[in-house]
Jmol script that loads the backbone (N, CA, C; Angstrom):
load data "model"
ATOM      1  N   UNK A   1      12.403  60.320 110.559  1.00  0.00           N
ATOM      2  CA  UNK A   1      11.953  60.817 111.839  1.00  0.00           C
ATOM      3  C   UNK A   1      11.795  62.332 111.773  1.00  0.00           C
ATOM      4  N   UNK A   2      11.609  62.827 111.008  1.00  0.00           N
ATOM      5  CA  UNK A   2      10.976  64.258 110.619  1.00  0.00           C
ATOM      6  C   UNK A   2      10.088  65.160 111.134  1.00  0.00           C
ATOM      7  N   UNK A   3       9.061  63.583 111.379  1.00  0.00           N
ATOM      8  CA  UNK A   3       7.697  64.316 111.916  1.00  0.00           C
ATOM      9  C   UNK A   3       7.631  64.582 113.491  1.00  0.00           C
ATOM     10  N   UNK A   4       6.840  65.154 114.145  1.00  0.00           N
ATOM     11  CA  UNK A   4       6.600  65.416 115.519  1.00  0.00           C
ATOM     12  C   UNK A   4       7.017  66.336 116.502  1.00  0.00           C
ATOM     13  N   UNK A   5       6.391  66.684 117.419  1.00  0.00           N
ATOM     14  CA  UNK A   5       6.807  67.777 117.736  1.00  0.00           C
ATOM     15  C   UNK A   5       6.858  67.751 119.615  1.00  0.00           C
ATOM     16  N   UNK A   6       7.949  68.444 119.470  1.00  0.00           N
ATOM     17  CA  UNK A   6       8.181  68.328 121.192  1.00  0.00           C
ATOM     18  C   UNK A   6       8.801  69.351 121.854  1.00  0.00           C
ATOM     19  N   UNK A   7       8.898  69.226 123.152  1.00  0.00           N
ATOM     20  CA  UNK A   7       9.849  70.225 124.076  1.00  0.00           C
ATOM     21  C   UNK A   7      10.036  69.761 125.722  1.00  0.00           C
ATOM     22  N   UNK A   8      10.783  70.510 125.883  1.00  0.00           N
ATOM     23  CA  UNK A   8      11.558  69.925 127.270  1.00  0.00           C
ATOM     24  C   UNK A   8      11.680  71.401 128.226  1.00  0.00           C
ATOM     25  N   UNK A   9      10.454  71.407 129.323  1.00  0.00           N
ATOM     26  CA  UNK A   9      10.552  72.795 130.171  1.00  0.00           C
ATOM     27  C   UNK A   9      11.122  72.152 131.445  1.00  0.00           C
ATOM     28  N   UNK A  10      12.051  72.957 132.321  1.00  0.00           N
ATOM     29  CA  UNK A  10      12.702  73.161 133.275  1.00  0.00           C
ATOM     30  C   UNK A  10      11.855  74.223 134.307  1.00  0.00           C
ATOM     31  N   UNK A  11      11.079  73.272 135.406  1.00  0.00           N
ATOM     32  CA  UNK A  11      10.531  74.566 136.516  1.00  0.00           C
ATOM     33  C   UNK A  11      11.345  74.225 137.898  1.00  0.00           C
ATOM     34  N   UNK A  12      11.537  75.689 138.097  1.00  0.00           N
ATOM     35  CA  UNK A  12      12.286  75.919 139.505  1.00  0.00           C
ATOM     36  C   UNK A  12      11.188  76.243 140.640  1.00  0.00           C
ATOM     37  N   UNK A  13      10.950  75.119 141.752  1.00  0.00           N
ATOM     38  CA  UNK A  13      10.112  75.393 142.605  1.00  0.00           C
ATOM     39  C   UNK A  13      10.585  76.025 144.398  1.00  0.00           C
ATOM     40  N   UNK A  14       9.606  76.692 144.137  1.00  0.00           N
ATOM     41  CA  UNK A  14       9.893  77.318 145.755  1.00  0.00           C
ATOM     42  C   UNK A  14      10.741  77.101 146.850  1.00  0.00           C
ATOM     43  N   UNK A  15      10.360  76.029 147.168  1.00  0.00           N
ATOM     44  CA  UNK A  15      10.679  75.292 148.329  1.00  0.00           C
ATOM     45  C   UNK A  15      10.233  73.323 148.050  1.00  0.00           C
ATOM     46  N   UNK A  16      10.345  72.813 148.964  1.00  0.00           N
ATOM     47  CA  UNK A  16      10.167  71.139 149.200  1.00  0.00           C
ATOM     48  C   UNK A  16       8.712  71.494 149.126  1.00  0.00           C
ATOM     49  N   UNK A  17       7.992  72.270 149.891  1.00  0.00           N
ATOM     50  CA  UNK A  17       6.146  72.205 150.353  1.00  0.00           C
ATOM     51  C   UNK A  17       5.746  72.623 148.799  1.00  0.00           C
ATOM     52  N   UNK A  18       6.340  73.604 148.056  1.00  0.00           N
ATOM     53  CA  UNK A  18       5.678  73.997 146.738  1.00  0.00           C
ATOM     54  C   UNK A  18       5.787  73.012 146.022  1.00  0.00           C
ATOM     55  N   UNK A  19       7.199  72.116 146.121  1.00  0.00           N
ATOM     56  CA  UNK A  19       7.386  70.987 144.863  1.00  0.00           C
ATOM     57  C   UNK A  19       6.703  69.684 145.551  1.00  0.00           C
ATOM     58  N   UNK A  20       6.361  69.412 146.628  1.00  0.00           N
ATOM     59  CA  UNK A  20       5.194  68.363 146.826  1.00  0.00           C
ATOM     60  C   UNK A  20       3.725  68.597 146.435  1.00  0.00           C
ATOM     61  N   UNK A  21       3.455  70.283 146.038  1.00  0.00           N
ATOM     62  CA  UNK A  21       1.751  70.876 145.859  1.00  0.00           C
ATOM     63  C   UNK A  21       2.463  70.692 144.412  1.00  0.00           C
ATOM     64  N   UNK A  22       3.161  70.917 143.757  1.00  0.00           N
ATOM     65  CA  UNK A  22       3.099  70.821 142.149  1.00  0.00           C
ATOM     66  C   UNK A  22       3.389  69.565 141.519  1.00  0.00           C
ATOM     67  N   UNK A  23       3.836  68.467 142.315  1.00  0.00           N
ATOM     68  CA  UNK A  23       3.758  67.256 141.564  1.00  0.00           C
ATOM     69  C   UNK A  23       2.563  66.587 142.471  1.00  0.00           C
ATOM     70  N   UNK A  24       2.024  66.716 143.140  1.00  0.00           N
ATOM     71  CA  UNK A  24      -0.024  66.714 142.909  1.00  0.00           C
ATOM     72  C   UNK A  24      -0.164  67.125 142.139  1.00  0.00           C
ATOM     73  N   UNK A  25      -0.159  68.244 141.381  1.00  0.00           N
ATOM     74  CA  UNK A  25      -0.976  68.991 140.493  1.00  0.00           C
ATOM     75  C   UNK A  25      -0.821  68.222 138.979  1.00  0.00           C
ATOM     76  N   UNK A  26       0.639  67.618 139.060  1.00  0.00           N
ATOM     77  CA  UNK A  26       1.286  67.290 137.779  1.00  0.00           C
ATOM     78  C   UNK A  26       0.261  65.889 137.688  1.00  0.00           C
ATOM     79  N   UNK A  27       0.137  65.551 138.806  1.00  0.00           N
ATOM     80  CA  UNK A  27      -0.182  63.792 138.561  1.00  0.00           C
ATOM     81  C   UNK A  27      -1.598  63.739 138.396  1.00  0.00           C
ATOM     82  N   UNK A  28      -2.387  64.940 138.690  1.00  0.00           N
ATOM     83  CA  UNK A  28      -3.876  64.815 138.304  1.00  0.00           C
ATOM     84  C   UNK A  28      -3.628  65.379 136.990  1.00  0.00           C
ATOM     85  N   UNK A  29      -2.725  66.180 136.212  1.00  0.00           N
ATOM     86  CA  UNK A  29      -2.886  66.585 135.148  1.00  0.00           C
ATOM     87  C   UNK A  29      -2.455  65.264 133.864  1.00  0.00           C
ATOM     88  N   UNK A  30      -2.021  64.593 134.512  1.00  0.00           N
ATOM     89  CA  UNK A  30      -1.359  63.493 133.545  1.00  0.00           C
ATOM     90  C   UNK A  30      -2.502  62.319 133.778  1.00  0.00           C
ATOM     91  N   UNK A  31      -3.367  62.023 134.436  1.00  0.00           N
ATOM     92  CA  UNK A  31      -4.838  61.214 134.374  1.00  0.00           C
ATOM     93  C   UNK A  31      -4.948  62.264 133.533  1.00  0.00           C
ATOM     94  N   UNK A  32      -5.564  63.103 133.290  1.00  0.00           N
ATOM     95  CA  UNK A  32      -6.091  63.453 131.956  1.00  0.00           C
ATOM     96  C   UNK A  32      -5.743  63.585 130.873  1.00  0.00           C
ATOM     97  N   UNK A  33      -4.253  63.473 130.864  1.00  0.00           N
ATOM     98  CA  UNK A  33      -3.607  63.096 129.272  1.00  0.00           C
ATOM     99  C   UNK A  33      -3.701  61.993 129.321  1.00  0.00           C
ATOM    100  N   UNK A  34      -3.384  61.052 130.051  1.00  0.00           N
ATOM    101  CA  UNK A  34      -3.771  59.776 129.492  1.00  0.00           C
ATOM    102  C   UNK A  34      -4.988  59.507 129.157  1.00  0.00           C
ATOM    103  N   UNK A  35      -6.069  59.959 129.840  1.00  0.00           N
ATOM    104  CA  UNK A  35      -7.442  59.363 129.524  1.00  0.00           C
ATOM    105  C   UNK A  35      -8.058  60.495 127.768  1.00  0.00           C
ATOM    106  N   UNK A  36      -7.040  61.678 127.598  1.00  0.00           N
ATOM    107  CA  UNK A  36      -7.912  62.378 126.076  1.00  0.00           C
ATOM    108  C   UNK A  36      -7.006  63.056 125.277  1.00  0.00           C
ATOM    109  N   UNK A  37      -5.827  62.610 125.428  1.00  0.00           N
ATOM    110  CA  UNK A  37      -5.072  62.773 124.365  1.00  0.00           C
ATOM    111  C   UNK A  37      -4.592  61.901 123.448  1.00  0.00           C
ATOM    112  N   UNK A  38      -4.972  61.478 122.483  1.00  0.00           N
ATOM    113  CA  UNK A  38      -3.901  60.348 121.584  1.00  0.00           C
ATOM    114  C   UNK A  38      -3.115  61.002 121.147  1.00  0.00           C
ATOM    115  N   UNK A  39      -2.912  62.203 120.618  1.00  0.00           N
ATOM    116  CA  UNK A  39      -1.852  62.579 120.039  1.00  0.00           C
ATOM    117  C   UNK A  39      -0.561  63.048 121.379  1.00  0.00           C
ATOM    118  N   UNK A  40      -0.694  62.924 122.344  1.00  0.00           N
ATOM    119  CA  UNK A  40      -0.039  63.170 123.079  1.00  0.00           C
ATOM    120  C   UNK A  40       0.592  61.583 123.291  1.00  0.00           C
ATOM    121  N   UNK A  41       2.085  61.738 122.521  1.00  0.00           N
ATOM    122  CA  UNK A  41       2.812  60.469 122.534  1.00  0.00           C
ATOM    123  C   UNK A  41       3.792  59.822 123.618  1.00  0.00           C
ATOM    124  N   UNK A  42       4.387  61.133 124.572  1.00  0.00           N
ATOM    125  CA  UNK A  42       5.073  60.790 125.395  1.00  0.00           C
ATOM    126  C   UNK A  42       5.075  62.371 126.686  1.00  0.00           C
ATOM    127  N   UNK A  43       4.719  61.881 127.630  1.00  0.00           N
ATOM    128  CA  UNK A  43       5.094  63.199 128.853  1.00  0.00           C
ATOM    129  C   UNK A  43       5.291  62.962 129.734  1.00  0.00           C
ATOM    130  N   UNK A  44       6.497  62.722 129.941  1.00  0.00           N
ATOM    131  CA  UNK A  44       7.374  62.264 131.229  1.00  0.00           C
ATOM    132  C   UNK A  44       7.470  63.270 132.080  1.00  0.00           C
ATOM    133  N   UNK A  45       7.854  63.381 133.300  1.00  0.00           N
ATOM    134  CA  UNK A  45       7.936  64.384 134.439  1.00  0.00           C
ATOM    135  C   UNK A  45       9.721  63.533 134.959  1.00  0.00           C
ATOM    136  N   UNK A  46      10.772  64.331 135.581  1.00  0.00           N
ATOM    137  CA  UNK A  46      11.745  64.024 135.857  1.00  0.00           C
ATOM    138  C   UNK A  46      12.378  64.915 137.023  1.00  0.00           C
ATOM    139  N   UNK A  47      12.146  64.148 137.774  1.00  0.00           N
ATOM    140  CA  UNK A  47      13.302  65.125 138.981  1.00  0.00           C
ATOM    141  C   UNK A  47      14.591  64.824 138.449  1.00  0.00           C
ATOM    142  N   UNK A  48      15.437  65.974 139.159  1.00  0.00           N
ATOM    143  CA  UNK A  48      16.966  65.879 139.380  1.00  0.00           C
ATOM    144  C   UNK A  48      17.573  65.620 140.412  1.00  0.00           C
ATOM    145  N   UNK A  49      18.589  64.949 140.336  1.00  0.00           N
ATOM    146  CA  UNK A  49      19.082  64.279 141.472  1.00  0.00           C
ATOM    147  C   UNK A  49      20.070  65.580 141.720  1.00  0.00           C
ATOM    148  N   UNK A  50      20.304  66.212 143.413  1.00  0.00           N
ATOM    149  CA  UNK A  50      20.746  67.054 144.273  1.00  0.00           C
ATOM    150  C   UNK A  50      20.068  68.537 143.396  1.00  0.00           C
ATOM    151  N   UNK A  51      18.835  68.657 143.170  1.00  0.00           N
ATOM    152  CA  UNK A  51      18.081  69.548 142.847  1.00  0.00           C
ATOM    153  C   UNK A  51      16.374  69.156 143.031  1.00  0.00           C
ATOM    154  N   UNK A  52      16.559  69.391 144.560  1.00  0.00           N
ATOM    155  CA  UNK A  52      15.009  68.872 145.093  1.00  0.00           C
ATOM    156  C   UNK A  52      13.965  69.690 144.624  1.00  0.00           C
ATOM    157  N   UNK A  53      14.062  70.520 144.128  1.00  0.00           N
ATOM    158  CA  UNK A  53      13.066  71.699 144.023  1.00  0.00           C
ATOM    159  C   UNK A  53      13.031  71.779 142.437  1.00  0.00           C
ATOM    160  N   UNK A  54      13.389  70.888 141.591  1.00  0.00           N
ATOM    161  CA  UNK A  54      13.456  71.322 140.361  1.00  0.00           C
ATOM    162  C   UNK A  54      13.039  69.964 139.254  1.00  0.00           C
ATOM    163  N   UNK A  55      11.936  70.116 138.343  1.00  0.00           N
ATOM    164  CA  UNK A  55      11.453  69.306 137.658  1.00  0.00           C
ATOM    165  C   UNK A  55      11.156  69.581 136.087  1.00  0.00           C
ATOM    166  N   UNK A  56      11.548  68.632 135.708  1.00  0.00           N
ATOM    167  CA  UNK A  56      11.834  68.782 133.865  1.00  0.00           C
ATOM    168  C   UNK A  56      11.069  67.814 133.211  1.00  0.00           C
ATOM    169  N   UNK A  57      10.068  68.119 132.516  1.00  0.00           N
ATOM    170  CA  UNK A  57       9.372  67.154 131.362  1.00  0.00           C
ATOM    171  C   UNK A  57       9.829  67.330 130.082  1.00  0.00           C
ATOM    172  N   UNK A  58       9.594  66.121 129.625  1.00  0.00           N
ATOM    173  CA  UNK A  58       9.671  65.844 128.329  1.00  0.00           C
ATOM    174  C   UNK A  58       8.245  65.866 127.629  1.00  0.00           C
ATOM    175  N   UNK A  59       8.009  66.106 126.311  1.00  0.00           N
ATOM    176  CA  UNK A  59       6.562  66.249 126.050  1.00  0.00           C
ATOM    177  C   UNK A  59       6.712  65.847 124.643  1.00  0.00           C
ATOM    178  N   UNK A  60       6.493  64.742 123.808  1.00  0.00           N
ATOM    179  CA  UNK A  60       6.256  64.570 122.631  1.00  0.00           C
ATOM    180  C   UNK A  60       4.929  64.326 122.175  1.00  0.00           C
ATOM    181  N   UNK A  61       5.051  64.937 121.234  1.00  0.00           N
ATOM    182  CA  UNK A  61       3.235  65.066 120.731  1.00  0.00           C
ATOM    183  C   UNK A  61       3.047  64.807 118.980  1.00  0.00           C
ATOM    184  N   UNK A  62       2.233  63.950 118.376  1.00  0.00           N
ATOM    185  CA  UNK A  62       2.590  63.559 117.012  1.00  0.00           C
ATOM    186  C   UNK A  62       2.892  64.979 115.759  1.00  0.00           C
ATOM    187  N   UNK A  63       2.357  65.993 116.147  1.00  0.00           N
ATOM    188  CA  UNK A  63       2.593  66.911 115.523  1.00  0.00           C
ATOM    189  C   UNK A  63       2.232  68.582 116.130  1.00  0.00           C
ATOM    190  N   UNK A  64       2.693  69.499 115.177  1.00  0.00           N
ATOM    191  CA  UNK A  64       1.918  70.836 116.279  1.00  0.00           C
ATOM    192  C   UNK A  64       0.626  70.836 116.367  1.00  0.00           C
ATOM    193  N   UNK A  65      -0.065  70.241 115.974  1.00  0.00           N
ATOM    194  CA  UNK A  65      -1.762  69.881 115.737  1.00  0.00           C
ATOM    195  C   UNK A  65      -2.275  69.674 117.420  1.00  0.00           C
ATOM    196  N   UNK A  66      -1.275  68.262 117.554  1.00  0.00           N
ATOM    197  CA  UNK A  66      -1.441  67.750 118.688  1.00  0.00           C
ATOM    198  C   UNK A  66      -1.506  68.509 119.664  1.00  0.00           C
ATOM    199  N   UNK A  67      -0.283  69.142 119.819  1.00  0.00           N
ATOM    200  CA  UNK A  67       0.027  69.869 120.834  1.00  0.00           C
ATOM    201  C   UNK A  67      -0.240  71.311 120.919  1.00  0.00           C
ATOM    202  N   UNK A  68      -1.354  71.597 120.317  1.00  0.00           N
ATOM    203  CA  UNK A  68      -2.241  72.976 120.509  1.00  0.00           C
ATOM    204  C   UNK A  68      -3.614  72.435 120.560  1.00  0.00           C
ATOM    205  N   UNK A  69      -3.781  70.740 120.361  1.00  0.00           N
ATOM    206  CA  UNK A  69      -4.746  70.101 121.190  1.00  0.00           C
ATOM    207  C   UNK A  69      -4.234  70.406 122.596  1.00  0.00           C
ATOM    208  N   UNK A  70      -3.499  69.197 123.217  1.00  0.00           N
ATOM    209  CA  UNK A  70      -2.975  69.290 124.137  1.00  0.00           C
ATOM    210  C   UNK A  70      -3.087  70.689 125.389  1.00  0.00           C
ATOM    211  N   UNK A  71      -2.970  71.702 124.599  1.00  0.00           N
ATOM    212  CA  UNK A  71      -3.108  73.038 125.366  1.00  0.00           C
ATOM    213  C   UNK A  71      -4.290  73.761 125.724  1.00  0.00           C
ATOM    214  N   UNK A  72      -4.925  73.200 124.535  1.00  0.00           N
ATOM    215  CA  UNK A  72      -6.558  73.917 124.792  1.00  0.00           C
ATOM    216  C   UNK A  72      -7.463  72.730 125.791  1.00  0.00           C
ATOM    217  N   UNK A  73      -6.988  71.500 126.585  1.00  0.00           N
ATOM    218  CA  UNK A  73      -7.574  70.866 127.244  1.00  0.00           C
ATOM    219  C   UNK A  73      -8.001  71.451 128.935  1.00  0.00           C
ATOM    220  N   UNK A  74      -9.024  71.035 129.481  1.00  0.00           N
ATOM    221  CA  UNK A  74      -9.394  71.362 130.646  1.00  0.00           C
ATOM    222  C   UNK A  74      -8.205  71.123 131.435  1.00  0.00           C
ATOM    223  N   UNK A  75      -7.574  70.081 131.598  1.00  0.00           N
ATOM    224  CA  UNK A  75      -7.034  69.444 132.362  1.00  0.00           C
ATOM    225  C   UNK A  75      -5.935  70.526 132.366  1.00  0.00           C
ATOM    226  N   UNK A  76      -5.221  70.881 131.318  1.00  0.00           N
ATOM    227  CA  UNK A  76      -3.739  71.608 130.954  1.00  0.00           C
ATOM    228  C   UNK A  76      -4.691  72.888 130.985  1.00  0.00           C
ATOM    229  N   UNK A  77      -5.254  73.348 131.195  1.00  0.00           N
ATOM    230  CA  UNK A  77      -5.331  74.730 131.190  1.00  0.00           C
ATOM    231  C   UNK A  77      -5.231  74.933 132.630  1.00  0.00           C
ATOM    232  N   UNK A  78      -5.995  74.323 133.541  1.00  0.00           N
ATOM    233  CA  UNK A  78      -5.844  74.324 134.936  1.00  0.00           C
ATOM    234  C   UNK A  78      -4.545  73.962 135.156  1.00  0.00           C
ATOM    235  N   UNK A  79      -3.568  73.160 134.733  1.00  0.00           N
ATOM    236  CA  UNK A  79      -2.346  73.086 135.315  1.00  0.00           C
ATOM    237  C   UNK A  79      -1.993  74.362 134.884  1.00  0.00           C
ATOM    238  N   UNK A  80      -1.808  75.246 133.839  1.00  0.00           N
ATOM    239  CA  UNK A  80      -0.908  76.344 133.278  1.00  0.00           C
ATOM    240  C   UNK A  80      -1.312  77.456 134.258  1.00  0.00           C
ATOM    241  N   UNK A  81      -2.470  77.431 134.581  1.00  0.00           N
ATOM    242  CA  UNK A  81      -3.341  78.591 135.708  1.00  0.00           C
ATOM    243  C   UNK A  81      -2.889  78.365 137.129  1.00  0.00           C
ATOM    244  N   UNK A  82      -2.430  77.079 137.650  1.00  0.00           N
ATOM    245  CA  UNK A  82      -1.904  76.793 138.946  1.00  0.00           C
ATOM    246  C   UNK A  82      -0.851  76.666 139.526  1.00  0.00           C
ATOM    247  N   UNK A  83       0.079  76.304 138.039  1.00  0.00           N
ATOM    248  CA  UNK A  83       1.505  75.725 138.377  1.00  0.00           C
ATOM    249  C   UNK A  83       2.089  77.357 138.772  1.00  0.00           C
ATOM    250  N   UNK A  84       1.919  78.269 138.612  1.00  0.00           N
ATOM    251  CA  UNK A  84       2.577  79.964 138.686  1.00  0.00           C
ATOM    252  C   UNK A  84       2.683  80.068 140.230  1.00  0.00           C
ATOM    253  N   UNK A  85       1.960  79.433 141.041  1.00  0.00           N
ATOM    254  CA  UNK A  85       2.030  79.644 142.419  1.00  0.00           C
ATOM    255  C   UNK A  85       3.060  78.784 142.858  1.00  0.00           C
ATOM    256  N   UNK A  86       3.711  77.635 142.717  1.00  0.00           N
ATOM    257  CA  UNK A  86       4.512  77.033 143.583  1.00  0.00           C
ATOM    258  C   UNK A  86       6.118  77.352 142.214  1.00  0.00           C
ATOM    259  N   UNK A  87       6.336  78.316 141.453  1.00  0.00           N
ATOM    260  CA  UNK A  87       7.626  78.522 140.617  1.00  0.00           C
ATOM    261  C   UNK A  87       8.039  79.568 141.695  1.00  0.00           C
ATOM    262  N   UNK A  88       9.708  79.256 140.670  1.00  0.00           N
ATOM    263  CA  UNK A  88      10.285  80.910 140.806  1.00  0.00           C
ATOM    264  C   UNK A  88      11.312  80.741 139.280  1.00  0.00           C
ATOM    265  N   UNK A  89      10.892  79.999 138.756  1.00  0.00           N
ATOM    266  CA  UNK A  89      11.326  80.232 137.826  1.00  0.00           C
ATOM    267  C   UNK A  89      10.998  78.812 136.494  1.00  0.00           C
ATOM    268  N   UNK A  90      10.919  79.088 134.683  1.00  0.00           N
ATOM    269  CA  UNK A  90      10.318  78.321 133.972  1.00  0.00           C
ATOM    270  C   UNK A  90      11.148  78.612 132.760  1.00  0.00           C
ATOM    271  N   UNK A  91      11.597  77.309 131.958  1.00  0.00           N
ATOM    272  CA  UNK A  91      12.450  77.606 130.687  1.00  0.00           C
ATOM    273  C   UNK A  91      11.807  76.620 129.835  1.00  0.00           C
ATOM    274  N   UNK A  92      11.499  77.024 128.567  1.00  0.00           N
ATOM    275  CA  UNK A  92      10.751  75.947 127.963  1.00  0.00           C
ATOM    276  C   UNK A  92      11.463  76.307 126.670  1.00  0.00           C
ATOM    277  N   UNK A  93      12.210  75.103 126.472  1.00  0.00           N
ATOM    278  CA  UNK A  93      12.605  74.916 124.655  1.00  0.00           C
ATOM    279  C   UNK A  93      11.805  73.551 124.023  1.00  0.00           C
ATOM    280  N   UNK A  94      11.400  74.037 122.925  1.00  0.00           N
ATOM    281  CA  UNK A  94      11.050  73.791 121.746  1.00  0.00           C
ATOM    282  C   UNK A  94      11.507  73.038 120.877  1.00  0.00           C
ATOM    283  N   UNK A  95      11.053  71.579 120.573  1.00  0.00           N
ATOM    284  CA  UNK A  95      12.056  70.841 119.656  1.00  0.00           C
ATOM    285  C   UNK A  95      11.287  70.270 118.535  1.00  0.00           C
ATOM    286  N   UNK A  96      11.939  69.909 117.319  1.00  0.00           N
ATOM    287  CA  UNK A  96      12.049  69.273 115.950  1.00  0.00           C
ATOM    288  C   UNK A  96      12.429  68.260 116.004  1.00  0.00           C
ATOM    289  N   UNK A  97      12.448  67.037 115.686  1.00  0.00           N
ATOM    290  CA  UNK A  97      12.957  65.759 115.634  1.00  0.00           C
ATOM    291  C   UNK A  97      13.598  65.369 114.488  1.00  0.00           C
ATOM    292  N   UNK A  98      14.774  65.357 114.966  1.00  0.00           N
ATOM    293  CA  UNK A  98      15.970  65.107 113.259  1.00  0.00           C
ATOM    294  C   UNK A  98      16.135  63.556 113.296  1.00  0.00           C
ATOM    295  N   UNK A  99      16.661  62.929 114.241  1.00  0.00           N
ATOM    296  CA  UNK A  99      16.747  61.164 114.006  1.00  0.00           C
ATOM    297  C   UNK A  99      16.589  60.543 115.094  1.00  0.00           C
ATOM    298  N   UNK A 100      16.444  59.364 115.755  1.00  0.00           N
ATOM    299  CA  UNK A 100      16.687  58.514 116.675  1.00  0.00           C
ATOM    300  C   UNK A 100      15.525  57.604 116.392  1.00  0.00           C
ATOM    301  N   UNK A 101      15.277  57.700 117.423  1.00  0.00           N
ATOM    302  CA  UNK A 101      14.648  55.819 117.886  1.00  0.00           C
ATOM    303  C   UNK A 101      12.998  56.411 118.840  1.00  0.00           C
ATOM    304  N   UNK A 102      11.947  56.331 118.612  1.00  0.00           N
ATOM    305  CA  UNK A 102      11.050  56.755 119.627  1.00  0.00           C
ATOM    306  C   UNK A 102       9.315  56.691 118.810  1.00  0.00           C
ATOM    307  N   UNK A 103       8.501  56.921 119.476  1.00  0.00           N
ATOM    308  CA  UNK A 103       7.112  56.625 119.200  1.00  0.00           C
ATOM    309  C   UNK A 103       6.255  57.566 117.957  1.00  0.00           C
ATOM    310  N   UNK A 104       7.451  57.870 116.906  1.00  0.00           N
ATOM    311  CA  UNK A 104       7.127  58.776 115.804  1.00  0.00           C
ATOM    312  C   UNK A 104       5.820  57.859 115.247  1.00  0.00           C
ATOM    313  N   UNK A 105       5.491  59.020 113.942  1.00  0.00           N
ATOM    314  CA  UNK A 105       4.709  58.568 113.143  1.00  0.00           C
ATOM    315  C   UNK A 105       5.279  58.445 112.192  1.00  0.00           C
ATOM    316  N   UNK A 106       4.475  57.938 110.722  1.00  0.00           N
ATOM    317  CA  UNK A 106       5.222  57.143 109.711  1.00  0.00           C
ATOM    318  C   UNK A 106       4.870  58.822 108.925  1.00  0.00           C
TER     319      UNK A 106
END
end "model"
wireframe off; spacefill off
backbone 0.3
color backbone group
């Protein structure tokens, strides 16, 4: 399980009205990963429970290839250009895949 490449960002939203305008934004941005990414293997969106204002994805992508596909898309460029209005804050780590169980490649 060597291969693939991923990360897990943490955004802190405004208020309840900003985090209802940014998961619109999230859910038209994810019709378009599903419909033109294959290498985009997994991108979950996750609220926290007693943290209404705060949402964490997961993003696995088959390699860094993928996921500088992934970035240069219409769809994700307009989210990266929109999502800045409903934050107050964004942490994004960066991950390697050492072992487990999940939608790697061979």
């Amino acid at each position: 399980m060597s291969s693939g490449f991923g990360l897990v960002v943490r955004f802190e939203l405004r208020d309840a009205e900003a985090a209802a305008e940014f998961d619109a934004l999230v859910a038209q941005t994810a019709e378009g990963i599903k419909k033109h990414e294959p290498g985009t293997l997994a991108y979950v969106v996750h609220t926290v429970p007693d943290e209404p204002n705060v949402r964490v994805f997961y993003e696995l992508y088959a390699d860094r290839t993928a996921f500088e596909a992934h970035e240069e898309q219409p769809h994700t460029r307009y989210f990266l250009t929109e999502r800045e209005q409903y934050l107050t804050g964004l942490d994004v780590t960066f991950l390697e895949a050492q072992a487990g169980k999940g939608p790697m490649p061979a």
